[in-house]
DRENFI-457902 format. One line per field, with one value per residue: residue number from 1; residue in one letter; chain; x, y, z of N, C-alpha, C in turn. Coordinates in nm, 4 decimals, decimal comma. Layout:
resi c(NUM:...);
resn c(a:...);
chain c(A:...);
neast c(X:...);
nnorth c(Y:...);
nup c(Z:...);
caeast c(X:...);
canorth c(Y:...);
caup c(Z:...);
ceast c(X:...);
cnorth c(Y:...);
cup c(Z:...);
end
This chain:
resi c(1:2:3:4:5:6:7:8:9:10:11:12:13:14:15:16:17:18:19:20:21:22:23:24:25:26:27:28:29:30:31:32:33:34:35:36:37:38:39:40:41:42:43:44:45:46:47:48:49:50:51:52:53:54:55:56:57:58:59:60:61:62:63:64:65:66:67:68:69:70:71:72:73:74:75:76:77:78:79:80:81:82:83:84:85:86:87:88:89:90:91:92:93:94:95);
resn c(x:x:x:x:x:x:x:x:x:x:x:x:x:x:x:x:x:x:x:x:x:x:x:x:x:x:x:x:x:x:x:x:x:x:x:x:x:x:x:x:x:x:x:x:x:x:x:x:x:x:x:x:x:x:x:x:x:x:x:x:x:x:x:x:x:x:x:x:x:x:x:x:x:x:x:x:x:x:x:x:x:x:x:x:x:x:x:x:x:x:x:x:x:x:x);
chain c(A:A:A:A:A:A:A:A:A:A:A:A:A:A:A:A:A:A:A:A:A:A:A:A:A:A:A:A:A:A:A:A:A:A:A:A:A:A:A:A:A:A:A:A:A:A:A:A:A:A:A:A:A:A:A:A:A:A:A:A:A:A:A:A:A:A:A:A:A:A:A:A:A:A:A:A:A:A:A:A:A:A:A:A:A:A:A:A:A:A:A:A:A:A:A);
neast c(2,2165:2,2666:2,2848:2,4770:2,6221:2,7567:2,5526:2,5145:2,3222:2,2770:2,0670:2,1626:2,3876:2,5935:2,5699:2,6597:2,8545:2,9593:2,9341:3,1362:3,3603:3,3846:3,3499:3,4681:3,4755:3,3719:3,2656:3,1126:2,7660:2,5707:2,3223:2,2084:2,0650:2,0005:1,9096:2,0633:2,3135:2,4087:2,4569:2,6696:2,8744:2,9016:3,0261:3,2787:3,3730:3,4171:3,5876:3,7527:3,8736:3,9285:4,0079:3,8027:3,5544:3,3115:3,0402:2,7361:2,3467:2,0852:1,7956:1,8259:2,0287:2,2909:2,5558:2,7695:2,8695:2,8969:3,1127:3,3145:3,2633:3,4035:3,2935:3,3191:3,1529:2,8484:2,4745:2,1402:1,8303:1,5345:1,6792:1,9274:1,9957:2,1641:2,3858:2,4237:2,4928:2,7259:2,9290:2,9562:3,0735:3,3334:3,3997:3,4996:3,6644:3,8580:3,9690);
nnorth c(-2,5734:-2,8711:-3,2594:-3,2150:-3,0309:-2,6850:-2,5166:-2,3553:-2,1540:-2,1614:-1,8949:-1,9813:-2,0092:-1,8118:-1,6763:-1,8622:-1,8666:-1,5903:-1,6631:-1,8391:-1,7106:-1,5446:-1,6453:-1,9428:-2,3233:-2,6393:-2,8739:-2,8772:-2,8632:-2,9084:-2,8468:-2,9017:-2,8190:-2,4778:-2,1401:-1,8503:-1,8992:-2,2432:-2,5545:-2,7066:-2,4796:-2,3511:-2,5623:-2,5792:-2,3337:-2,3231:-2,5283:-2,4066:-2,2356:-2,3782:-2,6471:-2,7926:-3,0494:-3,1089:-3,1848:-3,3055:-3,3044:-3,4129:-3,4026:-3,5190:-3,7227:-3,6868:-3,7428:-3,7923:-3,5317:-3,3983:-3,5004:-3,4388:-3,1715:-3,0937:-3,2175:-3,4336:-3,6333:-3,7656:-3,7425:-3,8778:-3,7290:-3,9111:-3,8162:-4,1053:-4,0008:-4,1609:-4,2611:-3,9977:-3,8651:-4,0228:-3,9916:-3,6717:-3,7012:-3,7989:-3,6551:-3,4333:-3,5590:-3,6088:-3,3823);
nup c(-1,5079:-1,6255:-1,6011:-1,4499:-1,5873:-1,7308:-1,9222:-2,2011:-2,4393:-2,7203:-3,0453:-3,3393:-3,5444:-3,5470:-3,3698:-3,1845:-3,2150:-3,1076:-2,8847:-2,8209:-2,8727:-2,6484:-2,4162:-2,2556:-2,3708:-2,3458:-2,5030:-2,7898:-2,9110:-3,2158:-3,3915:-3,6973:-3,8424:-3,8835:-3,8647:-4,0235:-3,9954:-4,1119:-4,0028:-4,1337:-4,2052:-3,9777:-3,8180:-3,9550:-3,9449:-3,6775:-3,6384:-3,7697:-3,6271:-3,3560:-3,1942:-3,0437:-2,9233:-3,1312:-3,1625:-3,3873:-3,4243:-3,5854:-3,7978:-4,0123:-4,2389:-4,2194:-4,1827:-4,3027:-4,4226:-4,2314:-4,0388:-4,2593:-4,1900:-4,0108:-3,7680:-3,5238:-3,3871:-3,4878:-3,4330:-3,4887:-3,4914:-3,3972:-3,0472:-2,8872:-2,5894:-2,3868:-2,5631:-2,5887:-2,4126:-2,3332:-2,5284:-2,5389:-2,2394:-2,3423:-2,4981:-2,3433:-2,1690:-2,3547:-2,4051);
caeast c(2,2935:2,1816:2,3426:2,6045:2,7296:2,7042:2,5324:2,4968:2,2533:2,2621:1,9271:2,1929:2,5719:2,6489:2,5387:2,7177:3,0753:2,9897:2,9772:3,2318:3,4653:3,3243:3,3560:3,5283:3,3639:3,4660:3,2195:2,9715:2,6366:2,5209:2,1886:2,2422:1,9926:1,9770:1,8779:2,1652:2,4391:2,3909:2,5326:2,8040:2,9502:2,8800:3,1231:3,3852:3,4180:3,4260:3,7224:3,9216:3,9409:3,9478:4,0027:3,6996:3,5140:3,1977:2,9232:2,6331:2,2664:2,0436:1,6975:1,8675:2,1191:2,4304:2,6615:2,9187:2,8856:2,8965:3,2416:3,3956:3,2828:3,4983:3,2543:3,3588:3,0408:2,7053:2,3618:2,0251:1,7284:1,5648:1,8105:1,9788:2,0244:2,2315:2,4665:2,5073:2,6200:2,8066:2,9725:2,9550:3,2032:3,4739:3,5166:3,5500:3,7917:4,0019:3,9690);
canorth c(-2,6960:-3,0335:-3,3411:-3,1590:-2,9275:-2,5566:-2,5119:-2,1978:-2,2381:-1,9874:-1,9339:-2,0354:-2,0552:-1,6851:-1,6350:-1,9399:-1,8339:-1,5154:-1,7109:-1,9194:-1,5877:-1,4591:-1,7833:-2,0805:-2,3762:-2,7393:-2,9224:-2,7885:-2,9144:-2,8336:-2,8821:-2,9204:-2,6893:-2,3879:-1,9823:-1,7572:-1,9966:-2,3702:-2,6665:-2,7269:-2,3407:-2,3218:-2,6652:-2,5276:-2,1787:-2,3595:-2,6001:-2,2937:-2,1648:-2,4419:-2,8151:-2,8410:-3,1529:-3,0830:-3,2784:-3,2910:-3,3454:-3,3868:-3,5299:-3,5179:-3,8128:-3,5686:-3,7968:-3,7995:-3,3986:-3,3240:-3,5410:-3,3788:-3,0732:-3,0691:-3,2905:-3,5288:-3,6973:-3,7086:-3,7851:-3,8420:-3,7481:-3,8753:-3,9242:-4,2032:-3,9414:-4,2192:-4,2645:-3,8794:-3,8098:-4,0454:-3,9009:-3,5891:-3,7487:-3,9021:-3,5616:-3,4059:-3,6715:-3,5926:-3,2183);
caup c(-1,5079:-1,6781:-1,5905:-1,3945:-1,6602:-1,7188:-2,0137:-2,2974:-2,5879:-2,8777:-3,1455:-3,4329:-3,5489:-3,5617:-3,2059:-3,0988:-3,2360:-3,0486:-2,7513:-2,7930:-2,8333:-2,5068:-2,2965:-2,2952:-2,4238:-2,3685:-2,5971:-2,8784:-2,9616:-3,3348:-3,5424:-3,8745:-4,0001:-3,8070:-3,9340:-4,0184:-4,0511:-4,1081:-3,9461:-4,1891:-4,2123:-3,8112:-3,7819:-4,0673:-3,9024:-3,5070:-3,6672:-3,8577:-3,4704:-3,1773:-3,1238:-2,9250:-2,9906:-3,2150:-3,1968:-3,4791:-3,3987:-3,7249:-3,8126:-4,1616:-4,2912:-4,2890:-4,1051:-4,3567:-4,3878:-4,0358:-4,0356:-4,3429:-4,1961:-3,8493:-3,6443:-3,3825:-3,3885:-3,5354:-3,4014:-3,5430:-3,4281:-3,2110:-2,9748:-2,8012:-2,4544:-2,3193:-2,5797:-2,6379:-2,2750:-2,3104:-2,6216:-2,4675:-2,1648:-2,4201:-2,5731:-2,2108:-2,1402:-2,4239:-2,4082);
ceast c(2,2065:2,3045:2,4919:2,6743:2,6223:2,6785:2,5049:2,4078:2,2479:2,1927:1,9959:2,3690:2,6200:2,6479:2,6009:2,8803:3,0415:3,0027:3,0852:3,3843:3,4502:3,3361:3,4080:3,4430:3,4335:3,3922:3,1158:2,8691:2,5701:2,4130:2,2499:2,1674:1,9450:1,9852:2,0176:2,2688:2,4266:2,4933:2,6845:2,9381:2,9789:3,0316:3,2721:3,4657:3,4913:3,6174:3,8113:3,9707:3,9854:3,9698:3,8846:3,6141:3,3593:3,0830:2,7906:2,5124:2,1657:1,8870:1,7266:1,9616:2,2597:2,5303:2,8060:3,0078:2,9059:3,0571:3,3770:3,3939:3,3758:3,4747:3,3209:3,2821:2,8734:2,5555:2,2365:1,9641:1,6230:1,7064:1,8288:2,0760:2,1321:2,3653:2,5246:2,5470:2,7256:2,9433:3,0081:3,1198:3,3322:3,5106:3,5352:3,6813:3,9191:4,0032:4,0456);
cnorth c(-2,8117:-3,0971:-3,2781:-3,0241:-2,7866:-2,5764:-2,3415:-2,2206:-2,0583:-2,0595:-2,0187:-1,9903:-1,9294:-1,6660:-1,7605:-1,9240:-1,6981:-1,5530:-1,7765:-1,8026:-1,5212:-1,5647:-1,8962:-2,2231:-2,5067:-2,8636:-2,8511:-2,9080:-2,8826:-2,8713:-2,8073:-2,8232:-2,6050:-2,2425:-1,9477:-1,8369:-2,1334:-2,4553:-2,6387:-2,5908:-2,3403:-2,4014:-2,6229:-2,4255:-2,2534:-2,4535:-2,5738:-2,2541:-2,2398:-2,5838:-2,8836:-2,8862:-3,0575:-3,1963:-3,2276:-3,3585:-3,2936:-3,4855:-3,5398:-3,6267:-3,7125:-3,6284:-3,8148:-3,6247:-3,3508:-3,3406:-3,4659:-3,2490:-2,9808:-3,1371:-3,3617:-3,6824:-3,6600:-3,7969:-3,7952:-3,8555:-3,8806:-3,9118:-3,9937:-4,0617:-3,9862:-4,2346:-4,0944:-3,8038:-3,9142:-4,0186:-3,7872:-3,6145:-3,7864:-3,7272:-3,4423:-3,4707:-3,6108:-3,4214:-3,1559);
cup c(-1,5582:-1,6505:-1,5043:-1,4693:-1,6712:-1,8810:-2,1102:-2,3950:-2,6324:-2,9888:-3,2432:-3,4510:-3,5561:-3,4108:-3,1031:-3,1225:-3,1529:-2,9007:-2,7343:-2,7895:-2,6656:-2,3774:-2,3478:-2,2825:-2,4134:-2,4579:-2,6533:-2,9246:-3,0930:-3,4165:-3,6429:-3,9560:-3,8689:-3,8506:-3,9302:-4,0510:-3,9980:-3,9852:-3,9750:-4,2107:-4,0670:-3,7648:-3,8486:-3,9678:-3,7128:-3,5286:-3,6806:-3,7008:-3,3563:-3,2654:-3,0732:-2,9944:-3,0300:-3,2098:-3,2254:-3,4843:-3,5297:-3,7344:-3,9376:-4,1266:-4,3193:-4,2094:-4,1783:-4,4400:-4,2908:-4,0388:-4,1191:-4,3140:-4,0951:-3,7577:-3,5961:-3,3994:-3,4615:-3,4776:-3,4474:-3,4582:-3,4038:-3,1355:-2,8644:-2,6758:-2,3967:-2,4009:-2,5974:-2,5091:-2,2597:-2,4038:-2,5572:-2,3723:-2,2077:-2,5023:-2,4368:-2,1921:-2,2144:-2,4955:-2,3512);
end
């Protein structure tokens, strides 16, 4: 548990759509550049299947890729902790 919630982490975007088939998921967390399947395929593929808010964490400038790609939201590194639970909470809310 962090901050109250149950959390899952998978190495990269293949292993996180297998989780997300296997358990139910009420927000996603995504780096942008991650082995096996990127950010932007990871966000595409998560969009073709669910609703469930997306949010895109990047030390890259991809904020207007993340968006076009299904995101919700996008974050750069480092991050503002405070605003991304609170992000986090608004797509709870409307989940």
């Amino acid at each position: 548990m962090a901050q109250g919630y149950q959390v899952s982490e998978a190495a990269n975007g293949l292993e996180a759509l297998d989780r997300m088939a296997a358990n139910s998921v009420d927000v996603v967390l995504v780096d942008w550049r991650m082995p096996a399947m990127g950010g932007n395929e990871t966000c595409r593929t998560i969009r073709a299947l669910s609703q469930v808010p997306i949010i895109v964490i990047s030390a890259l400038d991809r904020h207007k890729e993340a968006l076009a790609a299904g995101a919700d939201a996008f974050f750069r590194k480092p991050l503002d902790t405070v605003a991304l639970l609170a992000r986090i909470e608004a797509g709870l809310a409307g989940h």
